[in-house]
C-alpha positions in Angstrom: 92.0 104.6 45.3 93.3 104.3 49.0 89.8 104.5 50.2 88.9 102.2 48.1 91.9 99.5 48.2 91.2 100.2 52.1 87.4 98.8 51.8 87.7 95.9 49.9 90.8 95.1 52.2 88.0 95.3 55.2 85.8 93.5 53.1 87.9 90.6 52.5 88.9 90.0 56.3 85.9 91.2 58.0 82.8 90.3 55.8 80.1 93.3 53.9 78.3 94.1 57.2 81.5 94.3 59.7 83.3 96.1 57.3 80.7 98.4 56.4 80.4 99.2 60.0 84.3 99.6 60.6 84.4 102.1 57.3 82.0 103.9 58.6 83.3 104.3 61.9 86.8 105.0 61.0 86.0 107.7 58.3 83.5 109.5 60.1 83.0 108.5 64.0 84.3 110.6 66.8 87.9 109.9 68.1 87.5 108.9 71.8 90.4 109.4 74.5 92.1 107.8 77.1 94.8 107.9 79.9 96.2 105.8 82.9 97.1 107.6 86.2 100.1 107.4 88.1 98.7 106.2 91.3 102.5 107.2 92.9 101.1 111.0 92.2 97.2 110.5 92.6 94.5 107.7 93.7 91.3 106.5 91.2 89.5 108.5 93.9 91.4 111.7 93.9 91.5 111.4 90.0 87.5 111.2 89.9 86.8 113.4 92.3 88.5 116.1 90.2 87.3 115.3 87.0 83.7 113.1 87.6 82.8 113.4 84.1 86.2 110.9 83.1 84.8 106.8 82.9 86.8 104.0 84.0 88.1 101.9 81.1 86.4 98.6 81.3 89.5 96.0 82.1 92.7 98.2 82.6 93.5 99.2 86.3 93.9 102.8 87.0 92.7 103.6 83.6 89.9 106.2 82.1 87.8 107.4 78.9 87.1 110.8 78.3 86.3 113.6 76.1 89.0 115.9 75.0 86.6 118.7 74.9 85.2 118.5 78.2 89.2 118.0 79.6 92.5 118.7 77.8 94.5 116.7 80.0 97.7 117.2 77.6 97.7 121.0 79.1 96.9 120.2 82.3 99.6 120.3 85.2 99.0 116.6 86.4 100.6 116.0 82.4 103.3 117.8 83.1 104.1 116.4 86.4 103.3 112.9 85.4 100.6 112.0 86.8 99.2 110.7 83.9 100.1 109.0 80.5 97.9 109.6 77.2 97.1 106.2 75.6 94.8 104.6 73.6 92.0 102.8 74.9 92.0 100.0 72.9 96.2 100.0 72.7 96.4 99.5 76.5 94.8 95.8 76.1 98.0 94.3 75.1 99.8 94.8 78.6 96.8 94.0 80.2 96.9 90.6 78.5 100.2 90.3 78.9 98.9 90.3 82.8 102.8 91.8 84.0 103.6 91.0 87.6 105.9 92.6 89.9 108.3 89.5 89.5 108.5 90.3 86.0 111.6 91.1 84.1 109.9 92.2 80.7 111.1 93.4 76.7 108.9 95.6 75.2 110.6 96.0 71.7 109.2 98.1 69.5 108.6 100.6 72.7 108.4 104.1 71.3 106.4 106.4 72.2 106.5 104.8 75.9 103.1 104.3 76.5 102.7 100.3 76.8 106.0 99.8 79.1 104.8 103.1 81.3 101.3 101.4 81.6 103.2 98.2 82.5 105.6 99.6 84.6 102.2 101.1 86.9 100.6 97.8 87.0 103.5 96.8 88.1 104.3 98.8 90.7 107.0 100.5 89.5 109.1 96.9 90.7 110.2 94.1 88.7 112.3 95.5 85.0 111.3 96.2 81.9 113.6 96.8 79.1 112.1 99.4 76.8 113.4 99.1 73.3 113.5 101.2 70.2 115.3 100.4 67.1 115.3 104.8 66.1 117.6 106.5 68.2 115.4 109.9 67.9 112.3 107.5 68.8 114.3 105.8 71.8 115.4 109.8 72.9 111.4 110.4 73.0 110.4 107.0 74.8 113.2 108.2 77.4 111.8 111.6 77.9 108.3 110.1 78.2 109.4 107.5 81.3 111.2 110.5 82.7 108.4 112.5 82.7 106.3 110.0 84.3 109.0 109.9 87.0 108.9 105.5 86.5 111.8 103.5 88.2 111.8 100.7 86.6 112.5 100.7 82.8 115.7 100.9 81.5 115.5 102.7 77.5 117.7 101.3 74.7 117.8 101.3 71.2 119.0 98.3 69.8 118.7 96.4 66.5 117.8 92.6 68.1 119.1 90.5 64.7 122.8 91.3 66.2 122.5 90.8 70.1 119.6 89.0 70.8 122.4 86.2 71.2 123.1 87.9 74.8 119.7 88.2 75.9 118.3 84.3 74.5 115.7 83.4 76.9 116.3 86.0 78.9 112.8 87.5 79.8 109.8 86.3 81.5 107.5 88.2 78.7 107.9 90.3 75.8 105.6 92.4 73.8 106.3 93.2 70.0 103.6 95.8 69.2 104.6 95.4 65.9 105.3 98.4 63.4 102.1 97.9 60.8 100.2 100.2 58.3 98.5 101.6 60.9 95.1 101.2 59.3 93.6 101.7 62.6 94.9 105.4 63.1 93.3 106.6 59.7 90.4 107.8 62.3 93.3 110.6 63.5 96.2 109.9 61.2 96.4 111.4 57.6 99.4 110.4 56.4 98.8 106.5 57.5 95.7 106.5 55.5 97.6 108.0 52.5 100.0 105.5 52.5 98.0 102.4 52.1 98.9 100.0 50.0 99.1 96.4 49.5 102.5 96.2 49.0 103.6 98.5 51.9 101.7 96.0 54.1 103.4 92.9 52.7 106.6 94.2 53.5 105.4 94.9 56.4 104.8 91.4 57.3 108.5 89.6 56.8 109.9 92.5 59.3 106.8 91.7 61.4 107.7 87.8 61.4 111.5 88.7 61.9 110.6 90.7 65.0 107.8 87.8 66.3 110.9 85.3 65.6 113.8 87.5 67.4 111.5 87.7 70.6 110.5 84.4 70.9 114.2 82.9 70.9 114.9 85.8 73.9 112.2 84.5 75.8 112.2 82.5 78.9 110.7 78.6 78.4 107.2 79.2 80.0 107.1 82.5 79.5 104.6 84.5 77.4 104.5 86.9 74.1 101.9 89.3 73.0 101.8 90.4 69.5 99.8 93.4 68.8 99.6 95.7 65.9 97.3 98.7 65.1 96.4 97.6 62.0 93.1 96.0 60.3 95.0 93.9 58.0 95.0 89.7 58.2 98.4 89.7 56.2 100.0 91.5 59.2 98.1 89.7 61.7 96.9 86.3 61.5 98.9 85.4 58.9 102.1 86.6 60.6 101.7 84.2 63.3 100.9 81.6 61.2 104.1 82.0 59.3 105.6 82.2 62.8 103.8 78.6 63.6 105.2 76.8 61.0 109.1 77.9 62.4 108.1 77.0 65.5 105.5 74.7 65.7 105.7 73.8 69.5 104.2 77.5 70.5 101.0 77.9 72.2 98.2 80.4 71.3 96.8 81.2 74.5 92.6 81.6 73.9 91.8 85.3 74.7 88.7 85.5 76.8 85.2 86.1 75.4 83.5 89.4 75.4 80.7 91.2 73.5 83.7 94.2 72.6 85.6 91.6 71.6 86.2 90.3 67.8 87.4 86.7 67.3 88.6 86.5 64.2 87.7 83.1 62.1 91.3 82.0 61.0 92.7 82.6 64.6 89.7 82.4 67.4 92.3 82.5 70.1 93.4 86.4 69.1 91.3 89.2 69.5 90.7 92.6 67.4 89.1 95.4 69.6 87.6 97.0 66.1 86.6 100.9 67.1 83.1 100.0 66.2 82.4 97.7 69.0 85.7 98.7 71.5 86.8 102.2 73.0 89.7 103.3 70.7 90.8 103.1 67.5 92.0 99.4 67.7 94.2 97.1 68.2 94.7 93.6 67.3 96.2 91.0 70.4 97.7 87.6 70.2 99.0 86.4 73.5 101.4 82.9 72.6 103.5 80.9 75.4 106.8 79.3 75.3 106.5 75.3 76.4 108.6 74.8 79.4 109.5 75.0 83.1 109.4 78.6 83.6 112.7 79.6 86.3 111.8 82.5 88.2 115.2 85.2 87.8 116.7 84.5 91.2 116.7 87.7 94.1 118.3 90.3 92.5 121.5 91.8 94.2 122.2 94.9 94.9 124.9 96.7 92.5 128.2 96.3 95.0 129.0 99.7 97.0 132.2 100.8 95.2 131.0 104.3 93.4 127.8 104.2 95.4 129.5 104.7 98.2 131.1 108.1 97.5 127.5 109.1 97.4 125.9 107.3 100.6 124.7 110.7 101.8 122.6 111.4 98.9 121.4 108.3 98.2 120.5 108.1 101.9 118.8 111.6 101.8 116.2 110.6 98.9 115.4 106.7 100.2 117.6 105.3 97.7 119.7 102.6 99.6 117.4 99.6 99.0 117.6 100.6 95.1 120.6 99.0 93.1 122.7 102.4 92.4 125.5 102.1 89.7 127.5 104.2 87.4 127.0 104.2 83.5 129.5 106.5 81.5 129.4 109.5 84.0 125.6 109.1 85.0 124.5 108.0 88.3 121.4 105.7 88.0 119.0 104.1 90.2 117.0 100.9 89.7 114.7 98.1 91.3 116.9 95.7 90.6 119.8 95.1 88.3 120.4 93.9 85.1 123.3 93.2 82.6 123.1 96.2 80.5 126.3 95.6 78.9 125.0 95.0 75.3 122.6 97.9 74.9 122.7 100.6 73.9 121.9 102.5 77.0 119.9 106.0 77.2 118.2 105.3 80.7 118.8 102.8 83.3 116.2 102.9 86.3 116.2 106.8 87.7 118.5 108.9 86.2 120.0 110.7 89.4 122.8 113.1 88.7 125.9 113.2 86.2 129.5 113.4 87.3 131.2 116.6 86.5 135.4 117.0 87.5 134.4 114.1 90.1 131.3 116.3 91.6 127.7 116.3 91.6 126.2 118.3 88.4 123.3 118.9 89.3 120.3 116.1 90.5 118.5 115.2 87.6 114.3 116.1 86.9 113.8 112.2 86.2 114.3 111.9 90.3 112.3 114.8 91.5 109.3 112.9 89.0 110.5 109.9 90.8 109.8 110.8 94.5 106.6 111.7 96.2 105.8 115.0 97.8 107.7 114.4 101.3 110.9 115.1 100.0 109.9 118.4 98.2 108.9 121.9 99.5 105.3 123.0 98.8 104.7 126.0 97.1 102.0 128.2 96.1 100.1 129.2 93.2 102.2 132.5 91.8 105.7 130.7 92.2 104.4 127.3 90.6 103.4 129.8 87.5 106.8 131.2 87.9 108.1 127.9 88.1 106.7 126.0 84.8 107.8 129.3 82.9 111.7 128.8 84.1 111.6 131.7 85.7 113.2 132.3 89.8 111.4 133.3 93.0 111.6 133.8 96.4 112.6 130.4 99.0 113.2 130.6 102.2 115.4 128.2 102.9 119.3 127.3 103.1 121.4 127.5 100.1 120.9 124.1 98.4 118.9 121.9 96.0 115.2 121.4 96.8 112.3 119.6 95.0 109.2 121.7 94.6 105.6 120.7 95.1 102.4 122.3 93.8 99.4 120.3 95.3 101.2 117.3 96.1 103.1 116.9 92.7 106.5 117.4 92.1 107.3 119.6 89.9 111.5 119.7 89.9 114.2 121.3 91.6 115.6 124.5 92.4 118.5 125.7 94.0 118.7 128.3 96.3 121.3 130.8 96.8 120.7 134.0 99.1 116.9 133.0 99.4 116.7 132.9 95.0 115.0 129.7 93.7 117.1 129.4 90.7 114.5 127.1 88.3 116.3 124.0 86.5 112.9 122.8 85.4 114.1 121.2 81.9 113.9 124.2 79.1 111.7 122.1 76.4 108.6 121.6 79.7 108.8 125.2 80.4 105.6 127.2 79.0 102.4 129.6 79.9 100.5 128.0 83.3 97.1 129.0 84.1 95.9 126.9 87.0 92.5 128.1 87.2 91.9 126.8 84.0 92.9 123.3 85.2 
């Protein structure tokens, strides 16, 4: 019945032939991959020269196809050291129509897993802020660990419900995504339980959260800023007619016209949006409508640094990692670092900028992995190929150096700190990374 309520749903939107060509795609084509580098950790060149059987993706900077048999990246050490973030080919096209710019201060609100704001945040070049949202705290928690990972310095992680503070934040941002939560028809491909639980109704109610969402984000943004709705699903109810709902509330929004391409699907009822359907497009899909607030768009004025105050107790450390031409401020015991600041105040807060240490009886715990994934090699210690093994299973070795914290580097990536005592590298590489290494399976 699913299969079925699925087809004549593709049927209805898509017409016999396109449908008959997404159904058959979706239930039995092969899943294809894709991944954006970290160019902080490694170039396009390096990236190709050490796996040249990877293809560029056709629009997105920085980004590649490629087949997970040939290369596992998820086990690979450049995952673990983030170097690279796992994303869908086809999913990435909504930051990349969004077009951020270093300038930007953006809301990415339905953020979890991570991958859209950490693709945004590279384009970006790690400047400008993005507020990375997530109404599930345990969704949120995983989006956090995710930027950590990926060592990015300019997303700060909340989890906040926008119908009771999007007050505080009205017209706030430059430009927001909503990749809105949907049936996922678009995952059946390499998702089970999304395909199980079509239904028409699941996808109706779907759509009044969808145009609550679309509404909430348009009254946060910026007059002349921009919006991109997206959704992974193959549905019209929770696309096209979703913004058309949203038009008649606000009748003075632009749809911008998405450009032209062969891989690109224009739908008849909205020619300005685009589906990138998995039959034509890398990926499983994705459906993209970019709109723009009318208005004088007003720049956010030079940001200021955080004043000295606690900052100051630390001007050593922040001095010894680069840090003081970052803002650096205190939230509830953790010492943060950011490209810029911004009134956090009314969310709720898991990661502002760089997590750099927490406070302990007025000392320095410990510095935190999300700055050694921060920093490039020059401020970590190389080490070889036995202690990195050692080193991704948790376990010590040998340094020879002074008693103190250290980054370590295997072939130029960080890979976290130690600290040494009596020439003992004592690992504090996070407990849920650590696992089995082999590098000359890489």
């Amino acid at each position: 019945m699913v299969a079925m309520d699925f087809r004549v749903s593709l049927e209805k939107h898509f017409g016999s032939e396109n449908a008959e060509s997404i159904f058959r795609e979706v239930t039995t084509g092969k899943l294809t991959h894709a991944l954006i580098i970290n160019p902080k950790k490694i170039s396009d060149e390096a990236f190709l020269k050490a796996y040249p059987d990877v293809k560029r993706h056709p629009f997105v900077p920085h980004a590649f196809l490629y087949e997970k048999e040939k290369y596992d990246f998820g086990k690979k050490i450049i995952y673990d050291a983030g170097a690279i973030s796992i994303q869908d080919a086809a999913a990435m096209m909504a930051v990349y129509f969004l077009n951020p710019q270093k300038e930007d201060t953006i809301l990415d609100m339905c953020a979890a897993p991570g991958g859209k704001s950490i693709e945004a945040s590279i384009l970006m070049g790690d400047e400008g802020t993005i507020v990375a949202n997530d109404i599930s705290y345990p969704r949120a928690k995983a989006l956090s660990q995710n930027v950590e990972r990926m060592g990015r310095g300019n997303i700060i992680v909340c989890s906040n419900d926008f119908v009771f503070s999007y007050t505080n934040y009205a017209g706030r941002f430059d430009k927001i995504l909503i990749d809105a939560p949907c049936s996922g028809s678009m995952m059946y491909r390499k998702n089970a339980e999304a395909k199980a639980n079509f239904t028409p109704a699941k996808i109706s109610g779907n759509a009044h959260r969808q145009i609550e969402l679309l509404e909430l984000g348009y009254k946060m943004l910026k007059p002349g800023g921009d919006l991109v709705y997206s959704t992974c699903s193959f549905s019209k109810e929770e696309n096209e007619d979703v913004i058309e709902v949203f038009r008649r509330s606000f009748p003075e929004v632009e749809v911008v016209p998405l450009p032209d391409d062969p891989t690109f699907y224009h739908p008849e009822s909205l020619r300005e949006a685009v589906y990138l359907l998995p039959d034509r497009f890398y990926g499983e899909g994705q459906f993209v409508c970019l709109l723009h607030k009318p208005g004088i768009h007003t720049p956010d004025r030079p940001a200021e640094k955080a004043e000295e105050g606690v900052a100051s107790r630390y001007r050593g450390f922040l001095e010894h990692y680069g840090l003081l031409a970052r803002s650096n401020e205190m939230f509830r015991k953790k010492f943060y670092s950011i490209d810029r600041p911004f009134d956090a105040s009314h969310l709720n807060l898991l990661r502002y900028g760089v997590k750099l240490f927490e406070i302990r009886d007025s000392l320095i715990y410990l510095p935190d992995h999300h700055l050694a994934a921060f920093l490039d090699s020059s401020y970590a210690v190389a080490i070889g190929k036995e202690d990195a093994k050692k080193y991704i299973r948790g376990e010590t070795f040998l340094l020879d150096r002074r008693d103190d914290f250290y980054i370590v580097s295997y072939e130029g990536l960080n890979l976290g700190f130690v600290k040494v005592s009596g020439g003992i590298a004592k690992n504090h590489y996070p407990r849920g990374l650590r696992r089995e290494w082999d590098p000359d399976n890489e």
